[in-house]
C-alpha atoms as a printed R data frame, in Angstrom:
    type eleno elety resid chain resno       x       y       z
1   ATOM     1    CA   UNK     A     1 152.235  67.137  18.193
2   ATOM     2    CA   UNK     A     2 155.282  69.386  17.063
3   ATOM     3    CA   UNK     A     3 154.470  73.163  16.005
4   ATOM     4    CA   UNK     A     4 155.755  74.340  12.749
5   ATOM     5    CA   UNK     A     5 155.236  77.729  12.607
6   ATOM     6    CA   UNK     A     6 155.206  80.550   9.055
7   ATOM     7    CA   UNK     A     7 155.448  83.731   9.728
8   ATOM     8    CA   UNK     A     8 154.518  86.616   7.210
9   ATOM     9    CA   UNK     A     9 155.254  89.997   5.900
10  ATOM    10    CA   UNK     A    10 151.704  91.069   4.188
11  ATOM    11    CA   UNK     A    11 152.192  93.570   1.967
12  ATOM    12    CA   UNK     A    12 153.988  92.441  -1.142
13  ATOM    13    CA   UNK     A    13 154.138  88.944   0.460
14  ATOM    14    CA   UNK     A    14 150.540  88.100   0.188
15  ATOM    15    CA   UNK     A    15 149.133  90.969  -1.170
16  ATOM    16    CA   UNK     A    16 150.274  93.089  -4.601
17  ATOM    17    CA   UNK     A    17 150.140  96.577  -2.824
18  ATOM    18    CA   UNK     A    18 150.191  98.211   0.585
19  ATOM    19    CA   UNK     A    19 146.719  97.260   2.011
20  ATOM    20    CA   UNK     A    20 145.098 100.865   2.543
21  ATOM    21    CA   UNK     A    21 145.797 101.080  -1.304
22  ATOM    22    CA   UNK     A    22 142.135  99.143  -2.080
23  ATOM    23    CA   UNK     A    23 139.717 101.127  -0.096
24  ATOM    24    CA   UNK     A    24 141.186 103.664   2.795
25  ATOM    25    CA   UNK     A    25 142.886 105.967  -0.115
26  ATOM    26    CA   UNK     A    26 140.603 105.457  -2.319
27  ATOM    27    CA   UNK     A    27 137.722 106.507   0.097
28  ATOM    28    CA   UNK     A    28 140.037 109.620   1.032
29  ATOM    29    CA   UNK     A    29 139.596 110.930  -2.443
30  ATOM    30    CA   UNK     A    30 143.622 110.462  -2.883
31  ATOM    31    CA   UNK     A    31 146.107 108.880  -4.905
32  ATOM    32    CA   UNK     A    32 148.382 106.326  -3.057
33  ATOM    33    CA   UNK     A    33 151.564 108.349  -3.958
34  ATOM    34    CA   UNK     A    34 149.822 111.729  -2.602
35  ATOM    35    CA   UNK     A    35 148.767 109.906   0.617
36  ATOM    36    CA   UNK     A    36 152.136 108.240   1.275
37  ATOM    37    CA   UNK     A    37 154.306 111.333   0.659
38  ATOM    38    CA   UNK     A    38 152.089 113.113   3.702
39  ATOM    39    CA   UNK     A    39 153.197 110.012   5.590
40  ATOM    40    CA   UNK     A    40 156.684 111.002   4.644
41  ATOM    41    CA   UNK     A    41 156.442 114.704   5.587
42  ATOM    42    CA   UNK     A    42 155.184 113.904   8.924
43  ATOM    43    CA   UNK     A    43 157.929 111.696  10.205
44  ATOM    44    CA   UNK     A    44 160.387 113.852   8.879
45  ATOM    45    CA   UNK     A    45 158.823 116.979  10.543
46  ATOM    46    CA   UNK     A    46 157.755 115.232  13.616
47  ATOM    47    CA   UNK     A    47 160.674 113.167  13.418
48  ATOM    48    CA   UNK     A    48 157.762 110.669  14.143
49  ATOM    49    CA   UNK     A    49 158.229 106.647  13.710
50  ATOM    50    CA   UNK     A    50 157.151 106.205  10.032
51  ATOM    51    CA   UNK     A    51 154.376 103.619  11.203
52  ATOM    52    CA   UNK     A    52 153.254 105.780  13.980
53  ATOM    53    CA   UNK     A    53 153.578 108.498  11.016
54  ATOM    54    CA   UNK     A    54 151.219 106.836   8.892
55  ATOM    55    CA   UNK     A    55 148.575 105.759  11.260
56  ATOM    56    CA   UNK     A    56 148.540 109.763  12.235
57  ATOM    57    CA   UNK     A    57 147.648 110.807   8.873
58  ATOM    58    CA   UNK     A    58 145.016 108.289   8.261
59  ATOM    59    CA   UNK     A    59 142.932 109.822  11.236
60  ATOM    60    CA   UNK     A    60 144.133 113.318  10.138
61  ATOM    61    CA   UNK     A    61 143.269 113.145   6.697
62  ATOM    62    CA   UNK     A    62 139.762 111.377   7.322
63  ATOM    63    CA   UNK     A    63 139.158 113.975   9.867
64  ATOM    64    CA   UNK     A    64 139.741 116.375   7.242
65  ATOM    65    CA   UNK     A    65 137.252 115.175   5.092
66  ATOM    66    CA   UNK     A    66 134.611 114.066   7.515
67  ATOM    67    CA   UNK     A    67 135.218 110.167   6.667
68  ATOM    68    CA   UNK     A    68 133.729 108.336   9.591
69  ATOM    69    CA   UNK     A    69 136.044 105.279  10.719
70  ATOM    70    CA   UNK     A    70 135.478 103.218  13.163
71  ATOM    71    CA   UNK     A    71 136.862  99.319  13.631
72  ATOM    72    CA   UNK     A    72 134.318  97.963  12.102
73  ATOM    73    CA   UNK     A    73 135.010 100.814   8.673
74  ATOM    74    CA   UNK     A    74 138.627  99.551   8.541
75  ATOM    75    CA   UNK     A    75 137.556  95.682   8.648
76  ATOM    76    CA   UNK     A    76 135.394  96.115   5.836
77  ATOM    77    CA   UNK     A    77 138.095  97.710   3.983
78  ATOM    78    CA   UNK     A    78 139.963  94.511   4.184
79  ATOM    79    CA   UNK     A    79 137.364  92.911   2.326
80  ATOM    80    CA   UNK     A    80 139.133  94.562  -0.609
81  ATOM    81    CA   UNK     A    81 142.312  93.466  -0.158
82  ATOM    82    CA   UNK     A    82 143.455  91.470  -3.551
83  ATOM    83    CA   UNK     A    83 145.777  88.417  -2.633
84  ATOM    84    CA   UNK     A    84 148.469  87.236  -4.827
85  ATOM    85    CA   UNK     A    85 148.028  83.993  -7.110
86  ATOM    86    CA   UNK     A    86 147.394  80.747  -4.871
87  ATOM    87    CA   UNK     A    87 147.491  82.432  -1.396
88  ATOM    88    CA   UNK     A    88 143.226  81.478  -1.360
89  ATOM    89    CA   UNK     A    89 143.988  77.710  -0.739
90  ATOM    90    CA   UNK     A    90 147.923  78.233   0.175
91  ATOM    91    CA   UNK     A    91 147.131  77.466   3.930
92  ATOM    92    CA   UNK     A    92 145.023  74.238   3.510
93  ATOM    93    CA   UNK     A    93 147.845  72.845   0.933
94  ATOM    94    CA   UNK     A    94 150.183  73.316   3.284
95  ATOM    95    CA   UNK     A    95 148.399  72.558   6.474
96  ATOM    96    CA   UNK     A    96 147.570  69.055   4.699
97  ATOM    97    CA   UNK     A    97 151.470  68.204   4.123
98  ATOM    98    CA   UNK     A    98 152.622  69.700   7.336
99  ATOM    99    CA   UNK     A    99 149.665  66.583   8.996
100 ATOM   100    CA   UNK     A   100 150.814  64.102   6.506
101 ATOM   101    CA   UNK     A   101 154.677  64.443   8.332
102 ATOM   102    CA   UNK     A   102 153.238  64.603  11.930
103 ATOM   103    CA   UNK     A   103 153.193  68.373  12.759
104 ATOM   104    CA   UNK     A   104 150.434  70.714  13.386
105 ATOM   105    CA   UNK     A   105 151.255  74.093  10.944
106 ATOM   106    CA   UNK     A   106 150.522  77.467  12.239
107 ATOM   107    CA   UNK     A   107 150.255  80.753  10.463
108 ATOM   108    CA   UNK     A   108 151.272  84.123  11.739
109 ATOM   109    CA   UNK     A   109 151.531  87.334  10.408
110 ATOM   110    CA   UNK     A   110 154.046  90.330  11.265
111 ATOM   111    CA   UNK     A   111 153.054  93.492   9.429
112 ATOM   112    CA   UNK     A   112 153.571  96.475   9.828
113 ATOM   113    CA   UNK     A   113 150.494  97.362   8.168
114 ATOM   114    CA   UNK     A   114 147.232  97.849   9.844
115 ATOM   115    CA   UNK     A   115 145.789  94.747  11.919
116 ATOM   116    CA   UNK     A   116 141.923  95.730  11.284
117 ATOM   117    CA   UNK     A   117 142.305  95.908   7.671
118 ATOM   118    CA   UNK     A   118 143.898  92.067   7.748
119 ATOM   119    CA   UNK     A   119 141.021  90.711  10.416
120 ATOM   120    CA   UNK     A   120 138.885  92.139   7.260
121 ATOM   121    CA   UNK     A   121 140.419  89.921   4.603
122 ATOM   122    CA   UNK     A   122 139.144  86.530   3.075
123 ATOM   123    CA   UNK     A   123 142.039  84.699   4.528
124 ATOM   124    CA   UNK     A   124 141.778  86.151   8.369
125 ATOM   125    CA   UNK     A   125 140.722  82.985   9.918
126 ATOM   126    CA   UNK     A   126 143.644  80.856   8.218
127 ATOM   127    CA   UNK     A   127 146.084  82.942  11.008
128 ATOM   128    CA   UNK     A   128 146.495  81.488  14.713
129 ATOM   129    CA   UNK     A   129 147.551  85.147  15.286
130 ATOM   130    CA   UNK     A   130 147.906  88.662  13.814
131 ATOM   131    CA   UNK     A   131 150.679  91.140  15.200
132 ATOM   132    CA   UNK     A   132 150.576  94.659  13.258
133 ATOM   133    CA   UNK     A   133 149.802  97.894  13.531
134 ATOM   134    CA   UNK     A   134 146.304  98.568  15.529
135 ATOM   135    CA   UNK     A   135 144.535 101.766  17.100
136 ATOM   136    CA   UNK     A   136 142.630 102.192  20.318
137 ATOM   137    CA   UNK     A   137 138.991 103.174  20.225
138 ATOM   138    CA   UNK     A   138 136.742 105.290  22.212
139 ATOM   139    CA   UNK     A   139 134.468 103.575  23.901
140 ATOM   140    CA   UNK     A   140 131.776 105.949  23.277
141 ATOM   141    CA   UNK     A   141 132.133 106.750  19.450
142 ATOM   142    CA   UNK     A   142 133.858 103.732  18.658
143 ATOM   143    CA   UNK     A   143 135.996 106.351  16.938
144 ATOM   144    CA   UNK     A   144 139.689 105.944  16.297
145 ATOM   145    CA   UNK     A   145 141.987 108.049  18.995
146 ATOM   146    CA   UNK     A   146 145.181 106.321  19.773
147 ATOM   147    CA   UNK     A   147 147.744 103.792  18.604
148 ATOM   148    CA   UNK     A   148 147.478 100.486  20.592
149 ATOM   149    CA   UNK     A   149 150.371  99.107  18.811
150 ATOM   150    CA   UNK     A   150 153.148 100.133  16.052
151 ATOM   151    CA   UNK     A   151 155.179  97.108  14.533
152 ATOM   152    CA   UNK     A   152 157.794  98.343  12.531
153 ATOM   153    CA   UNK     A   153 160.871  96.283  11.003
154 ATOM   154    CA   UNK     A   154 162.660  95.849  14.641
155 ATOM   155    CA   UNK     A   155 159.602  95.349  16.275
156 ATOM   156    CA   UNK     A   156 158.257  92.900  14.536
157 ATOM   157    CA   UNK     A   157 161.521  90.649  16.289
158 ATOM   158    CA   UNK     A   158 159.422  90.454  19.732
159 ATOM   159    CA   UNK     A   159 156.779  88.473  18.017
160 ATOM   160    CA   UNK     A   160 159.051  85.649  16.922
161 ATOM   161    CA   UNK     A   161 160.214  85.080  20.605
162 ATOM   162    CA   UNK     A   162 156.553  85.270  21.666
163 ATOM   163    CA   UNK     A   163 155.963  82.840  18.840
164 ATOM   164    CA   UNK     A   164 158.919  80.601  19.988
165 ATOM   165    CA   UNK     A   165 157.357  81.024  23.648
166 ATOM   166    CA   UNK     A   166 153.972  80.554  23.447
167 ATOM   167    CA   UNK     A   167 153.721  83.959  25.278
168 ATOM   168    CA   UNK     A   168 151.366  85.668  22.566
169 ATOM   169    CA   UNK     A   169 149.566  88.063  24.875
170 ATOM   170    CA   UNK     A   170 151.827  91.298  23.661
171 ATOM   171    CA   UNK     A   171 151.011  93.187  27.549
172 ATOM   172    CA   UNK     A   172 152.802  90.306  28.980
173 ATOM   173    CA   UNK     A   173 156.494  90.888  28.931
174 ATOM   174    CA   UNK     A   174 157.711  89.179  31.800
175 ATOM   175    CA   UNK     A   175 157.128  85.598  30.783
176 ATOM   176    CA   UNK     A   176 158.678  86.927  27.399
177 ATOM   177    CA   UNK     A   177 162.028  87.951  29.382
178 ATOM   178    CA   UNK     A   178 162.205  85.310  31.606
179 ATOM   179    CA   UNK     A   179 164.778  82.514  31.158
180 ATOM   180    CA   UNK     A   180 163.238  79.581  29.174
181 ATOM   181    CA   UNK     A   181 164.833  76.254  28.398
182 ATOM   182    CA   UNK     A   182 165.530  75.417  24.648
183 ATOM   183    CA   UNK     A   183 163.499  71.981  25.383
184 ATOM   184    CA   UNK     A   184 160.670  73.744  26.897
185 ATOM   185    CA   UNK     A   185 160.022  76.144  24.107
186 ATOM   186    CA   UNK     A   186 156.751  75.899  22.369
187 ATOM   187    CA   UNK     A   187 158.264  76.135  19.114
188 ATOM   188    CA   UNK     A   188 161.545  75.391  18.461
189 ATOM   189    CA   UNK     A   189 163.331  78.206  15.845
190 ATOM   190    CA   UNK     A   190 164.375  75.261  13.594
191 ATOM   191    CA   UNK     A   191 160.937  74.657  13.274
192 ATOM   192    CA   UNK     A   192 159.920  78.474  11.910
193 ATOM   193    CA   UNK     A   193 160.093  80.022   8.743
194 ATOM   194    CA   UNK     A   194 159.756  83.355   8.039
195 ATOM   195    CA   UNK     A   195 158.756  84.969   4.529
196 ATOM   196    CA   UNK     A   196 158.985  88.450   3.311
197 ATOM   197    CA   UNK     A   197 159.722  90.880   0.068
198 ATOM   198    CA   UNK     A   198 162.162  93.180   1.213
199 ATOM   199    CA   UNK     A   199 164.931  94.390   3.184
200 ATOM   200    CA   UNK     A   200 162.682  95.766   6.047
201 ATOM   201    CA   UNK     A   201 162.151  92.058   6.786
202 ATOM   202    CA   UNK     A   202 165.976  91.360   7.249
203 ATOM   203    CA   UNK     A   203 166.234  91.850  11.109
204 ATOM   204    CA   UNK     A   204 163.145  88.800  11.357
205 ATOM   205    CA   UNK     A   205 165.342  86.868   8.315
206 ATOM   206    CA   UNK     A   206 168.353  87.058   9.709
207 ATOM   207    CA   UNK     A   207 166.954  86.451  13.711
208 ATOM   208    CA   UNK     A   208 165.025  83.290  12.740
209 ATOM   209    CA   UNK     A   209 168.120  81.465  10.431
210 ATOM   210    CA   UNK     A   210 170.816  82.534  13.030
211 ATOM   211    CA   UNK     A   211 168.974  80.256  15.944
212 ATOM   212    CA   UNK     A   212 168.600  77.457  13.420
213 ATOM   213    CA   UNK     A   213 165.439  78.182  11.220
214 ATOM   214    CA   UNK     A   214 164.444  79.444   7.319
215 ATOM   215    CA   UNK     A   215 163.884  82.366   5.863
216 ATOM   216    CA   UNK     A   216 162.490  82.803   2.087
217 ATOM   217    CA   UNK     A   217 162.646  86.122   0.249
218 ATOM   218    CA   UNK     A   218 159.568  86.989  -2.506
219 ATOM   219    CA   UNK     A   219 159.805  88.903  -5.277
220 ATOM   220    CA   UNK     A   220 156.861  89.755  -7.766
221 ATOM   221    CA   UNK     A   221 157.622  89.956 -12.437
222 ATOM   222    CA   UNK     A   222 161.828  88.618 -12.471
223 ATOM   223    CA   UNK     A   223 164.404  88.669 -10.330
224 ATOM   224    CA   UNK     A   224 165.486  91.824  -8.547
225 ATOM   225    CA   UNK     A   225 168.539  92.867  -7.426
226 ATOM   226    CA   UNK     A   226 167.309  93.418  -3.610
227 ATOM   227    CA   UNK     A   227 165.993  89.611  -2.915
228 ATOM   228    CA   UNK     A   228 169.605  88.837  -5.225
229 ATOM   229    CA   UNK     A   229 171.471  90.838  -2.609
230 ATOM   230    CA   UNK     A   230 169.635  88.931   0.518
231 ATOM   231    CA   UNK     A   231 170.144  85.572  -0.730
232 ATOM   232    CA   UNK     A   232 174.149  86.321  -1.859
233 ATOM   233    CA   UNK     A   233 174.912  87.476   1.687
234 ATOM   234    CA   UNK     A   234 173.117  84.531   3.203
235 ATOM   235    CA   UNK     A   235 170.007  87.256   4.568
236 ATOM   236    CA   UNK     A   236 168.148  84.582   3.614
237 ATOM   237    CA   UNK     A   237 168.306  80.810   2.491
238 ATOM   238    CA   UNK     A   238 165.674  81.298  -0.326
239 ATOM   239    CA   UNK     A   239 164.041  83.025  -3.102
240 ATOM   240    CA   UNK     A   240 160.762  82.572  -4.753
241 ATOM   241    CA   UNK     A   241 157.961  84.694  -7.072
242 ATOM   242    CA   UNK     A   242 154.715  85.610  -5.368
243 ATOM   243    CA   UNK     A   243 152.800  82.667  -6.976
244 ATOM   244    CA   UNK     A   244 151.888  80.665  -4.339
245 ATOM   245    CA   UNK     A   245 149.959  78.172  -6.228
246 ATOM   246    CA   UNK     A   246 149.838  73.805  -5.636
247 ATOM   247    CA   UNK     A   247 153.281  73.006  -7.311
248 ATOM   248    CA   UNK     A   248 154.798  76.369  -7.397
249 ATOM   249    CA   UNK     A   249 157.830  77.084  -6.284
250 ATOM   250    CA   UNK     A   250 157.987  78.322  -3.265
251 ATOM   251    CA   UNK     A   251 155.175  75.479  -2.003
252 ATOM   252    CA   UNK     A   252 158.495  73.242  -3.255
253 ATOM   253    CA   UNK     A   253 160.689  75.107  -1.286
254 ATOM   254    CA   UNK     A   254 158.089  74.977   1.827
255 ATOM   255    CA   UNK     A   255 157.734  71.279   1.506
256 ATOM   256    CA   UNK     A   256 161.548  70.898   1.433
257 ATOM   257    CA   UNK     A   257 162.227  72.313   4.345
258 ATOM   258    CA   UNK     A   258 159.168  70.548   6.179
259 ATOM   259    CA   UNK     A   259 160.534  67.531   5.064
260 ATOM   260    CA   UNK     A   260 164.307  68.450   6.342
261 ATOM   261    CA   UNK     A   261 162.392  69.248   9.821
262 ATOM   262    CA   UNK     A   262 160.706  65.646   9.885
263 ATOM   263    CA   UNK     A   263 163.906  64.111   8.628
264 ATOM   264    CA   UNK     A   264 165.696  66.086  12.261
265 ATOM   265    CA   UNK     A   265 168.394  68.139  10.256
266 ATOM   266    CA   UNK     A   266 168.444  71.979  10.847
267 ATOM   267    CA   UNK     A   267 170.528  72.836   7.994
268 ATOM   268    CA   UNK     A   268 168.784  73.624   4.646
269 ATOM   269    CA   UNK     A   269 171.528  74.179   1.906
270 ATOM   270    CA   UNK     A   270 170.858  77.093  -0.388
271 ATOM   271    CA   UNK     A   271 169.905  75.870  -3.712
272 ATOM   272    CA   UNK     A   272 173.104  76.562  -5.766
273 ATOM   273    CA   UNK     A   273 171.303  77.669  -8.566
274 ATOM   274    CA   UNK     A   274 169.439  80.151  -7.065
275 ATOM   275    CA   UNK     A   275 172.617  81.313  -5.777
276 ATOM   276    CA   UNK     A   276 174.077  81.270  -9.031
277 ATOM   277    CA   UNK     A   277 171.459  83.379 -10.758
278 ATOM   278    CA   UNK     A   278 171.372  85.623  -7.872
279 ATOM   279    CA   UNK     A   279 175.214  86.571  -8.342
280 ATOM   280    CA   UNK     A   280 174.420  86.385 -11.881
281 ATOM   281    CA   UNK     A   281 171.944  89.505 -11.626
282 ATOM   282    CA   UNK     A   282 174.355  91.443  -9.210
283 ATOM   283    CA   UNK     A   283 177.612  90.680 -11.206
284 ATOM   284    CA   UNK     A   284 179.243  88.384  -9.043
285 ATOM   285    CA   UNK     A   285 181.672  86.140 -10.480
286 ATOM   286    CA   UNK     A   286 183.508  83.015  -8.670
């Protein structure tokens, strides 16, 4: 049966606010701004990676304050996580169409946020994998000491070729680089479609509709100028709120292009209203 695979952004694609927002900060005694402007000074003075930056002054700052983490502390932080309108049944909707056409659908994400915290949430199980950020642990303590992995926005690329493979274990980067027929590929990039909220999701956007497949941009309230600007210079194909409930508009737009994919055509015309309203906001006139 042919793969179609969606890939996701988390935060402010499924969920209204960065994901330590609902329970790490909180249980730090901080405010999110405080906590994410010590994530700031620490790249800049480390001239660190701003996800390795972040996952640096999470164990710092719990140190600090004697807040015991351990795997199993971040996972049940996820159970905190708020999703955005629809995303609860979003997977078996679509799931259901992508059978009624002949495929079987998979769900990814690609996050840079922090993998426990997603394995914690209510929709964990709906993902055939989850590639973000993740620490080591001690085997004694079960405490916290290292980064395992750091996906940030060029990153994240690797994961649609592993996707696109079928090579998903992320130590195994030989089968990744080898030479692998088009025809042999376990799914094809005409058959992805990647969805994000913002502009650190361009280099997957603009890597999965260059070899063929779709890209769709979220925005939450109106229209912003950002998602504008990435559908206008054809970043991506599409743009949608964050309600992802049966009949909304992005399902529409999801559907669509499942239904291009069945009918064997890899090119999925951006709506020309969309377009229009997007040049619209930004002041473009033909």
């Amino acid at each position: 049966m042919p793969i179609l695979a969606l890939m996701y952004d988390f935060d402010h694609t499924l969920s209204p606010r960065d994901m330590q927002e609902y329970a790490f900060i909180p249980e730090l005694g901080m405010e999110a701004g405080a906590f994410w402007g010590l994530c700031q000074e620490a790249a800049a003075k480390h001239q660190m990676d701003s996800i390795l930056a972040y996952m640096y002054v999470m164990l710092r700052e719990a140190k600090k304050r004697g807040m015991p983490l351990s795997r199993e502390t971040f996972t049940a932080q996820g159970a905190k996580v708020e999703l955005f309108k629809g995303v609860d049944t979003w997977f078996e909707r679509i799931n259901a169409y992508g059978e009624s056409l002949g495929f079987k659908v998979e769900h990814y994400v690609l996050s840079s946020g922090q993998k426990e915290i997603i394995e914690g949430t209510s929709i964990a199980n709906c993902f055939e994998r989850v590639y973000a950020a993740e620490y080591v642990y001690n085997e004694e303590t079960g405490e916290p000491e290292w980064a395992a992995q750091a996906v940030n926005y060029t990153s994240k690329t690797q994961f649609i070729y592993r996707i696109n493979k079928g090579v998903m274990d992320v130590t195994d980067n030989k089968r990744l680089n080898e030479h692998t027929p088009h025809d042999m590929r376990r799914v094809p990039f005409t058959n992805m479609i990647y969805i994000g909220d913002g502009t650190t999701d361009v280099p997957c956007m603009k890597l999965v509709i260059s070899r063929g497949g779709h890209a769709i941009a979220v925005y939450t309230g109106d229209k912003n100028r950002e998602v504008c600007d990435m559908l206008v210079h054809g970043r991506v194909q599409f743009i949608a709120p964050t309600d992802y409930s049966a009949g909304s508009e992005i399902e529409s737009i999801v559907k669509g292009i499942f239904d291009s994919v069945a009918a064997n055509s890899s090119n999925i015309a951006i709506s020309r209203r969309q377009l229009d309203e997007a040049n619209e906001i930004l002041g473009i006139h033909d």
